[in-house]
MIDO-45203 format. One record per residue (C-alpha): residue in one letter; x, y, z. Coordinates in pm, whole numbers, plus 50000, padded with zeros to 5 digits. Example, Ala and Ser with C-alpha at 12.3 -4.5 7.8 and 13.67 -1.06 7.14 Angstrom:
2
+---------+-------+-------+-------+
| residuo |     u |     v |     w |
+---------+-------+-------+-------+
|       a | 51230 | 49550 | 50780 |
|       s | 51367 | 49894 | 50714 |
+---------+-------+-------+-------+
This chain:
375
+---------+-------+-------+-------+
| residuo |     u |     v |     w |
+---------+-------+-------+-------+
|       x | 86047 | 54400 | 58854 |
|       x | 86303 | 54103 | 58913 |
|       x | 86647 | 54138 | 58673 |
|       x | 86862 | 53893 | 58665 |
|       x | 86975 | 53955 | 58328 |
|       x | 87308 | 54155 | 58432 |
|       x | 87509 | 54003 | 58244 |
|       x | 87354 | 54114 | 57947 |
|       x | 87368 | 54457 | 58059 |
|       x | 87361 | 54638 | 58378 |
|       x | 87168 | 54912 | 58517 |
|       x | 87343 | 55223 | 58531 |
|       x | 87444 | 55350 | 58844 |
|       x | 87307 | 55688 | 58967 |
|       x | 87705 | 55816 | 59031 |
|       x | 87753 | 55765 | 58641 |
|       x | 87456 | 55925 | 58522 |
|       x | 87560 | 56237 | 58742 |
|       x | 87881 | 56289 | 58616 |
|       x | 87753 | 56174 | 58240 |
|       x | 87505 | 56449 | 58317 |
|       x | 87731 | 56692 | 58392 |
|       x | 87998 | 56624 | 58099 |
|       x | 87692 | 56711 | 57838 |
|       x | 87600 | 56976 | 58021 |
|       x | 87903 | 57187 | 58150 |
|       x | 88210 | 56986 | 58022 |
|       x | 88110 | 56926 | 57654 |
|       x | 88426 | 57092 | 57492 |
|       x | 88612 | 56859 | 57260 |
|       x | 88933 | 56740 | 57480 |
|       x | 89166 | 56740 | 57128 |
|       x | 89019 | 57104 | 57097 |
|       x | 89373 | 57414 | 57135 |
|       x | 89153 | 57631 | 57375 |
|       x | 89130 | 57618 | 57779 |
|       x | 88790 | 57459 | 57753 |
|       x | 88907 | 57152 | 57553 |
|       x | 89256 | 57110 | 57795 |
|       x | 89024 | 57125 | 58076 |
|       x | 88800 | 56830 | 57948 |
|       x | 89089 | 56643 | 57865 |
|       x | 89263 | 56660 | 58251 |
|       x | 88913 | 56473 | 58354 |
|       x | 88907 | 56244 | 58082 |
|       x | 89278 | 56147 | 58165 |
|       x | 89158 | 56139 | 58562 |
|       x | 88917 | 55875 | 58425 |
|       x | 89231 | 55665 | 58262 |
|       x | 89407 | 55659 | 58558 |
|       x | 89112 | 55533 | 58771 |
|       x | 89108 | 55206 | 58550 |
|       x | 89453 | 55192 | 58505 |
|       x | 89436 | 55206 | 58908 |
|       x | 89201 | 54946 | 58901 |
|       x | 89359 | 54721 | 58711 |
|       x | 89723 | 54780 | 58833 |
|       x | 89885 | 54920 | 58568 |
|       x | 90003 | 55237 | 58409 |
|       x | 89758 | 55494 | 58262 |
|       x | 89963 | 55516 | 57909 |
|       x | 89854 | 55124 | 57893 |
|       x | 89534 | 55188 | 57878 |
|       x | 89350 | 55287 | 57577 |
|       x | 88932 | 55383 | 57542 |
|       x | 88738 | 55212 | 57277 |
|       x | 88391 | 55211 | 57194 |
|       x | 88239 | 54875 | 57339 |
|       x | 88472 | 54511 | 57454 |
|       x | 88353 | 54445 | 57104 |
|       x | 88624 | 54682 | 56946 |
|       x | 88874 | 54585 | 57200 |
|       x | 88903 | 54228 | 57107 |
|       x | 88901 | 54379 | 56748 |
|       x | 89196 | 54551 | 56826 |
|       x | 89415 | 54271 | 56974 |
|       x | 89322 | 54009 | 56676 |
|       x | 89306 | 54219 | 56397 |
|       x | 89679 | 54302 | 56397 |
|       x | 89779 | 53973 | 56233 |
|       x | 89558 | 54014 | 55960 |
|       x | 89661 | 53700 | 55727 |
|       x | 89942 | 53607 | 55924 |
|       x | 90110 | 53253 | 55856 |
|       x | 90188 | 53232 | 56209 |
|       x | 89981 | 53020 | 56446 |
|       x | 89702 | 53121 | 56728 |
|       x | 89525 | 52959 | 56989 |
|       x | 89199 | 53038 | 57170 |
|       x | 88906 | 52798 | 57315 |
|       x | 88592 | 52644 | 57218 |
|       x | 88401 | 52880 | 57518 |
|       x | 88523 | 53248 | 57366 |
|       x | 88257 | 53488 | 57304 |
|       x | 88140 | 53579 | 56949 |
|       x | 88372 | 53899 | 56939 |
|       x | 88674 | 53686 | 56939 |
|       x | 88573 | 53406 | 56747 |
|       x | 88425 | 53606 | 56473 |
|       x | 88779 | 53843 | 56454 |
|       x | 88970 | 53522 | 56398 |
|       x | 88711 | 53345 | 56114 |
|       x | 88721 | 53737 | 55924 |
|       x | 89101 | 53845 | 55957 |
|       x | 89213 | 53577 | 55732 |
|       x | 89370 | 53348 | 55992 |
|       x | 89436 | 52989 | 55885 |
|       x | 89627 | 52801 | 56183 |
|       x | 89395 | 52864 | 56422 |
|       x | 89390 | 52571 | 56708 |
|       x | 89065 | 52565 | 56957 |
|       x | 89147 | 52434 | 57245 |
|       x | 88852 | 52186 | 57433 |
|       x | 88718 | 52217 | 57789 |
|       x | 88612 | 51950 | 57996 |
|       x | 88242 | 51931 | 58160 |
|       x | 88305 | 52232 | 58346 |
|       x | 88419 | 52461 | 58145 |
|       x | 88765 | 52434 | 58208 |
|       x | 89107 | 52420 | 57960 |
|       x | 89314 | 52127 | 58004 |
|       x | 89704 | 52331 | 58049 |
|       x | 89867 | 52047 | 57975 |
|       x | 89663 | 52114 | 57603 |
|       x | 89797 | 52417 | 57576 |
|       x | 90126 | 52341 | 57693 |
|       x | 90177 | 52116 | 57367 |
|       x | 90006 | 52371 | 57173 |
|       x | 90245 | 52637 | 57174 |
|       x | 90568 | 52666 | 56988 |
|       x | 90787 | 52919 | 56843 |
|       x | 90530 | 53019 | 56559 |
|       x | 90257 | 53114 | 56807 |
|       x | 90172 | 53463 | 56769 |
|       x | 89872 | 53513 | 56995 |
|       x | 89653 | 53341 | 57248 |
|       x | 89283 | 53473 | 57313 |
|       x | 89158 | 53257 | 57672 |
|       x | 88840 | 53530 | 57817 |
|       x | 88880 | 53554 | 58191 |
|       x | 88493 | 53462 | 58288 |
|       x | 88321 | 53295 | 58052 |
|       x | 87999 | 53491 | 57925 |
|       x | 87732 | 53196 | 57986 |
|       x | 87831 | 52930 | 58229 |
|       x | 88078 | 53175 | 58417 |
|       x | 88377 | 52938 | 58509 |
|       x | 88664 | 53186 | 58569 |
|       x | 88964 | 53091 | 58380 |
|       x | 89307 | 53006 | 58561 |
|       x | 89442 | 53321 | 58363 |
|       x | 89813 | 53357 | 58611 |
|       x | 89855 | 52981 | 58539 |
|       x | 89776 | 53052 | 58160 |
|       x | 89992 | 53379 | 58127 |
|       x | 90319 | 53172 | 58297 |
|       x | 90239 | 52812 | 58081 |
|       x | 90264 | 53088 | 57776 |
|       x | 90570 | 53300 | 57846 |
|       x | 90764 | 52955 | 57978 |
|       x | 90669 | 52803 | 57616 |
|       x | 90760 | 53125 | 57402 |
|       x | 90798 | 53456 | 57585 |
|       x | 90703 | 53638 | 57244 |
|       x | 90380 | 53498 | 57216 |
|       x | 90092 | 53786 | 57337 |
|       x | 89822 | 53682 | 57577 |
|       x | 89498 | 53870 | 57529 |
|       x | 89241 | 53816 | 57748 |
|       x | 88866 | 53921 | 57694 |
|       x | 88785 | 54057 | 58062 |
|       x | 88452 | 54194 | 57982 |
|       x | 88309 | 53958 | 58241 |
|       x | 88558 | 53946 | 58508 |
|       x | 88649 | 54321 | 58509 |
|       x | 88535 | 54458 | 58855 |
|       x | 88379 | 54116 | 58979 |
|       x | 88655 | 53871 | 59017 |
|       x | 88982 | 53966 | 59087 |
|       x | 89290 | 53953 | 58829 |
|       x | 89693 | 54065 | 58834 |
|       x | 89773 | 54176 | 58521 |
|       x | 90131 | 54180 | 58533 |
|       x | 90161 | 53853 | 58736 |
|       x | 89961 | 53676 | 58503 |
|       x | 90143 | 53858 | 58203 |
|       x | 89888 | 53968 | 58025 |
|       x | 89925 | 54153 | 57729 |
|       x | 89574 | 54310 | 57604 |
|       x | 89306 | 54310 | 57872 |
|       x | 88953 | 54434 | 57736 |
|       x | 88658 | 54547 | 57956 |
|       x | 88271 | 54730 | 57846 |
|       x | 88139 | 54972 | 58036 |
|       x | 87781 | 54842 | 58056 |
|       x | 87872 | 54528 | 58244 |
|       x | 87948 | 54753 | 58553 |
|       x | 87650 | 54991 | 58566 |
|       x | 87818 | 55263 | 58328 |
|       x | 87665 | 55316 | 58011 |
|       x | 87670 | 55107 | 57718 |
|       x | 87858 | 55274 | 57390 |
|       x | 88185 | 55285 | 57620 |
|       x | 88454 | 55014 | 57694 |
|       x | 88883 | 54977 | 57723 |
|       x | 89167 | 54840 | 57623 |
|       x | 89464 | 54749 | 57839 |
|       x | 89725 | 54702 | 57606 |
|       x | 90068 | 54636 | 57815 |
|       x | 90348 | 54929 | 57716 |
|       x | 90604 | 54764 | 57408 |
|       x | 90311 | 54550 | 57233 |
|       x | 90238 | 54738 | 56896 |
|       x | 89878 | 54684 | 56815 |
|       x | 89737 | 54835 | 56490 |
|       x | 89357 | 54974 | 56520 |
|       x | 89043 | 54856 | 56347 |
|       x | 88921 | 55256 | 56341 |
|       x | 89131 | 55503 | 56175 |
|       x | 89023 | 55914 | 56133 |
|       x | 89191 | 56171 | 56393 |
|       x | 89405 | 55988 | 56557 |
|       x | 89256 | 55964 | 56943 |
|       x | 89319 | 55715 | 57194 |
|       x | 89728 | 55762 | 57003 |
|       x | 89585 | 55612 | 56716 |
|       x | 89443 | 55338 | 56874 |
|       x | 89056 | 55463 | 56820 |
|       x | 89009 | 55709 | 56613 |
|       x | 88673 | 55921 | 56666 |
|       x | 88590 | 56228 | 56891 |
|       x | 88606 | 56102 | 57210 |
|       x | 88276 | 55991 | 57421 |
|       x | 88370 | 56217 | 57714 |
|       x | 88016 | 56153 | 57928 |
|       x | 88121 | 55768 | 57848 |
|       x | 88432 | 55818 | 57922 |
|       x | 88437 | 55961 | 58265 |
|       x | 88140 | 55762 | 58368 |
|       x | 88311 | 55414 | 58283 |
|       x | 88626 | 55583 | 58512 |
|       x | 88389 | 55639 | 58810 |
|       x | 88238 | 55350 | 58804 |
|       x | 88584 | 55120 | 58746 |
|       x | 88693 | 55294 | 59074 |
|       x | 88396 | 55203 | 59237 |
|       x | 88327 | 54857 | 59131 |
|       x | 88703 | 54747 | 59228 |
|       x | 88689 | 54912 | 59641 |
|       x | 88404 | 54731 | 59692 |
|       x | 88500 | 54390 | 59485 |
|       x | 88525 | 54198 | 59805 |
|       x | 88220 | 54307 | 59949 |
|       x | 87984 | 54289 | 59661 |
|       x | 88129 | 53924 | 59613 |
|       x | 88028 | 53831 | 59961 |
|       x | 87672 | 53964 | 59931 |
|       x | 87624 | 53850 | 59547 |
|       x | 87763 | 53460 | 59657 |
|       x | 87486 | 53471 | 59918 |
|       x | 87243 | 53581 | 59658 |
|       x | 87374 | 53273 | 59385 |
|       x | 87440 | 53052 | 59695 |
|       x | 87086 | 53053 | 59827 |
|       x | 86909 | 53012 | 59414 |
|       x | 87132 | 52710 | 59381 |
|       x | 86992 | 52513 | 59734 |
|       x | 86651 | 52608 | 59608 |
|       x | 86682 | 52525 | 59241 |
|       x | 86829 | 52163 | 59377 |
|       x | 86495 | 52072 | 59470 |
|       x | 86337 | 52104 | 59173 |
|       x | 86461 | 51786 | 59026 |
|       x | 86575 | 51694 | 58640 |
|       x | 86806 | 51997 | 58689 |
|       x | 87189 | 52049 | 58626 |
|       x | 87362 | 52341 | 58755 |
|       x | 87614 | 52451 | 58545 |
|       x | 87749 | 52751 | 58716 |
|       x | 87842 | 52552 | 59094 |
|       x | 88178 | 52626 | 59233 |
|       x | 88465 | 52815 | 59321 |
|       x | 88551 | 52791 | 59013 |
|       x | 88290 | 52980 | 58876 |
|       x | 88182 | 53374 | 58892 |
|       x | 87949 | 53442 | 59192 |
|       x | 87733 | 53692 | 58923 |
|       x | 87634 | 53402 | 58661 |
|       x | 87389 | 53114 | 58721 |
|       x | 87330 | 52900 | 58472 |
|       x | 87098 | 52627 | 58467 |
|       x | 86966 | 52350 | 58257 |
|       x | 86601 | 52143 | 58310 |
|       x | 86479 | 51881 | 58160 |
|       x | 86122 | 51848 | 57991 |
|       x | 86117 | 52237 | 58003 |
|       x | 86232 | 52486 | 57680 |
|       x | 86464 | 52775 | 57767 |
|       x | 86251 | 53026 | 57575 |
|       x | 85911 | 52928 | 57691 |
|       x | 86051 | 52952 | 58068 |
|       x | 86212 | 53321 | 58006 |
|       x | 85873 | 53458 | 57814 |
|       x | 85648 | 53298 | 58152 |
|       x | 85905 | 53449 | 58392 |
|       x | 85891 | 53794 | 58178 |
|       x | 85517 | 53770 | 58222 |
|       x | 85564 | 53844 | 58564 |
|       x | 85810 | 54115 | 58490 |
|       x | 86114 | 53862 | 58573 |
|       x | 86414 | 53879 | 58373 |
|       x | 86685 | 53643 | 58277 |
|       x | 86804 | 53475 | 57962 |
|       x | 86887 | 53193 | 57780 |
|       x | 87228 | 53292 | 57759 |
|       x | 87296 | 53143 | 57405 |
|       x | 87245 | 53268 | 56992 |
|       x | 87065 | 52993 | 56915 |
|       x | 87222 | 52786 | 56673 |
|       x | 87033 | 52491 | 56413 |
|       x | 86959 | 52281 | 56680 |
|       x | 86874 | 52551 | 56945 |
|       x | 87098 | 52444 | 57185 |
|       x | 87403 | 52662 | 57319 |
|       x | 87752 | 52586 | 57149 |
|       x | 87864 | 52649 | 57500 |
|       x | 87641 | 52426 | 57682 |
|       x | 87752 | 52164 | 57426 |
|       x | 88115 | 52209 | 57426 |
|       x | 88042 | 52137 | 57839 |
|       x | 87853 | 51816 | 57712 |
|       x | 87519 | 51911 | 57850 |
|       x | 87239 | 51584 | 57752 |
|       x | 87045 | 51769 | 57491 |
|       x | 86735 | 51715 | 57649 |
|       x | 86856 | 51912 | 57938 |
|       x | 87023 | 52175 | 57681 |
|       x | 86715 | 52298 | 57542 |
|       x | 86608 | 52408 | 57895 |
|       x | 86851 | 52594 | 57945 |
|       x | 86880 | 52959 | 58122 |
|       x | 87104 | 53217 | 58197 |
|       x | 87043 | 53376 | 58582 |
|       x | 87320 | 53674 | 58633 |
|       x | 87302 | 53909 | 58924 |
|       x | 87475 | 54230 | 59001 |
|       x | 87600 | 54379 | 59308 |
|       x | 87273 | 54537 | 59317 |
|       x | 87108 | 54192 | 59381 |
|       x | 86944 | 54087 | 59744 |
|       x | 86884 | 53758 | 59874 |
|       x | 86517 | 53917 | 59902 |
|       x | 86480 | 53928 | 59478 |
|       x | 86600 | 53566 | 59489 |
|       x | 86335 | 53436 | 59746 |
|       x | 86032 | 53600 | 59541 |
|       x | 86194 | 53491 | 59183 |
|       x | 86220 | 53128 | 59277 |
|       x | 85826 | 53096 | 59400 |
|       x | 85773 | 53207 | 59068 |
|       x | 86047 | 53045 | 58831 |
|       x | 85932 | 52692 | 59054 |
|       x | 85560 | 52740 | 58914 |
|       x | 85690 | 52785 | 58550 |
|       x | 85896 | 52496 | 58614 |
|       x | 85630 | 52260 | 58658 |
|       x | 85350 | 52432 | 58490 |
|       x | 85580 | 52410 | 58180 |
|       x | 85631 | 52056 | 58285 |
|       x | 85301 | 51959 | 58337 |
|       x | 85147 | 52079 | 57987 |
|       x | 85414 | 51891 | 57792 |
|       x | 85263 | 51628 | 57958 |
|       x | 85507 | 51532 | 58234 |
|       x | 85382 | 51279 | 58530 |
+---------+-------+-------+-------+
């Protein structure tokens, strides 16, 4: 088996199935629990805090465990329930964000554009802040195509134009992968899932910077301060702490050996012809691929790659005319659109998986080709 379908999900790692193993089995006491037991689970579940507060560079009190990035993004929108005020995020946000901002009742809502790579313009943004913006949502890697936002660049433009105005930033992609300063880039809310780093799914964070007063989407007991309510997922919970710690010593290392991995798939894919790459750059996240052919269908080429137990995706929830809305906000022809595929790697990935994937994903390519009656 071939999976390049990581960022969908990950696999998860053997060092967070070992300590998720032992927190059902030995350390299952309730942390909020009076007794010795439950104090002792908490101590490792606040050792787990201050691992991804550690990775992240900030303080452990600013960060905050949820159930999935889904929740998180919750969290940072659904404060201004109804508010008159006015928000801005882009056409490229993932469905967690853009569906928190069509169901909280928010009117003045501006999207900002990207241009054929993905990008924001700044100088749009720039003009698009005033002294009624309440919060901007930009993600820091973009979920499909991967470009990696400018997010320091963002965070000053932002602060310069209205230094009460919150920056939240869905991270859920770019947590562990590509590097990011918080506090330089004055960031306010930072969100992150578990099961894009090989911990388990069910598990994610919120870094929420110390002064912003967020209200929660969960309410119950009180956990997390308020902030999500529920008994907390300990095994989760210290798993998604290893594996934080993990994923950002070797950041620089896994990027090398994951760019060789992309790096190589993109000279070969080239020579296939009728092909755009949408994922080519520095500018882009060394983990996501993402392609586009022409006289080929997306689906048809994932179901004949997952025939030979090789899996990717097409990166999109298909819309009416079964074409991305991110591959058309990047203006992708739509005869190229439809062919379009998602290829994301972890830091698992070897040049080795790429070399026997593309023999294979080249014969789809033109046996797909040839039946729709190519010459």
């Amino acid at each position: 088996m071939i999976y390049f379908d990581n960022a969908s999900t990950t696999r998860v790692r053997q060092e967070a199935v070992d300590i998720m193993v032992k927190a059902m089995r030995e350390d299952f006491a309730n942390p909020s629990a009076l007794h010795s037991f439950g104090h002792r689970v908490e101590k490792e579940v606040e050792t787990a805090r201050q691992k991804v507060a550690n990775a992240l560079g900030v303080s452990s009190n600013e960060i905050y465990f949820t159930s999935c990035g889904t929740e998180g993004n919750n969290i940072a929108i659904a404060t201004f329930h109804g508010s008159k005020g006015e928000f801005i995020t882009t056409e490229l946000e993932h469905s967690s964000v853009k569906r928190a901002y069509e169901n909280h009742n928010i009117k003045n809502l501006k999207i900002l554009s990207v241009d054929k790579h993905g990008m924001i313009s700044l100088d749009e943004l720039r003009d698009s802040i005033n002294e009624n913006t309440k919060l901007v949502s930009i993600m820091h890697v973009n979920n499909e195509i991967g470009i990696i936002n400018d997010i320091e660049s963002i965070g000053k433009i932002i602060k310069e134009k209205n230094p009460n105005t919150l920056f939240h930033v869905d991270g859920i992609q770019g947590f562990g992968k590509v590097p990011i300063d918080l506090k330089r880039s004055m960031v306010d809310m930072y969100t992150i899932s578990g099961h894009k780093f090989h911990a388990p799914k069910g598990i994610g964070a919120i870094y929420i910077k110390d002064g912003v007063n967020l209200k929660p989407v969960l309410y119950g007991g009180g956990q997390e301060k308020g902030m999500s309510s529920g008994t907390e997922n300990v095994p989760g919970i210290l798993a998604l702490g290893e594996m934080a710690e993990i994923m950002s010593e070797n950041l620089e290392k896994n990027n090398e050996n994951v760019s060789e991995v992309k790096n190589y798939l993109i000279e070969k894919l080239e020579t296939l012809g009728d092909i755009i790459i949408n994922s080519k750059g520095e500018n882009h996240s060394p983990y996501i691929l993402n392609v586009s052919l022409k006289d080929v269908r997306g689906e048809v080429l994932l179901h004949y790659l997952e025939s030979k137990e090789m899996y990717v995706s097409t990166g999109s929830a298909c819309n009416k005319n079964n074409v991305s809305p991110i591959i058309q906000a990047i203006k992708v022809p739509k005869e190229y659109g439809l062919g379009t595929v998602r290829i994301s790697f972890s830091d698992e990935s070897t040049v080795e998986e790429a070399k026997e994937f593309f023999v294979e994903f080249e014969n789809a390519v033109n046996d797909i080709r040839s039946i729709v009656g190519r010459r």
